[in-house]
N, C-alpha and C positions, 0 to 999 in steps of 0.2 A: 155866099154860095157862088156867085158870078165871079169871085177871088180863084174860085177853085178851093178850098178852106174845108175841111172835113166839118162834121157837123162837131165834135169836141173842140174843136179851133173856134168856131165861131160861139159859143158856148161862155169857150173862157175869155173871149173878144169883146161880150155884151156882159159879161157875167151874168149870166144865166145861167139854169140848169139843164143839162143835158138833154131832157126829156122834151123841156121846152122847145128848144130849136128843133128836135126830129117831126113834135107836132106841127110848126110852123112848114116847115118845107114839105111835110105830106101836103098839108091845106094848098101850097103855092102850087105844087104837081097837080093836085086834083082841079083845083080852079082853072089853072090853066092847059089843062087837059095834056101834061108832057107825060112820057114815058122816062125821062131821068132828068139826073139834076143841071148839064150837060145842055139839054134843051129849053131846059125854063132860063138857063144863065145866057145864052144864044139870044131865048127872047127877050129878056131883060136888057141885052145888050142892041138888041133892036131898037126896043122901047124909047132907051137915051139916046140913042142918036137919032129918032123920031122918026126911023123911018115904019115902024109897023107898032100895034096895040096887040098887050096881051088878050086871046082868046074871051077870056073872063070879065075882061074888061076892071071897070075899079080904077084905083088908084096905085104907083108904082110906093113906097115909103122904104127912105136909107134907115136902118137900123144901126142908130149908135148910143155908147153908154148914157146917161143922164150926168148934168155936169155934177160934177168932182169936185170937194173941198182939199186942198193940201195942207194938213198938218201935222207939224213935227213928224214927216217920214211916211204917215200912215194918210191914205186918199181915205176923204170919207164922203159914203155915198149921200143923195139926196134924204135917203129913208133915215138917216143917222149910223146907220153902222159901218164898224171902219170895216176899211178893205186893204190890203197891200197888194197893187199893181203889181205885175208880173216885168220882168226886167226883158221879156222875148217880146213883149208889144209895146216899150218904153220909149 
């Protein structure tokens, strides 16, 4: 979100489900009491350079894939099921 990244960017970024990420960023708006997404990516970008805490307080957590096996072409995930990466985040 702080990338600037539509909520289906980020979606196909985590491979996750759609639905997932818009619940995630409602909870991060409402925690931290923003009015858009624009203002929560401002304070998160606060955050890291330490200069101010979100509103809500908690903990800040980077959201990325779980590590990846590479075989024969096809990534497969932690949980066992193949996946083929996307060649636009390669």
């Amino acid at each position: 979100m702080a990338d600037g990244l539509s909520n289906k960017l980020i979606a196909r970024r985590l491979d996750c489900a759609l639905a997932t990420v818009k619940n995630h960023v409602h909870s991060i708006l409402d925690k931290w009491e923003c009015q858009s997404r624009g203002e929560a990516a401002a304070r998160y970008r606060q955050k890291i350079q330490g200069d101010a805490e979100p509103s809500g307080g908690g903990t800040l957590v980077e959201l990325r894939p779980g590590n990846m096996t590479q075989t024969n072409g096809t990534t497969v995930r932690n949980s066992g099921m193949p996946h083929r990466t996307s060649a636009f985040f390669n």
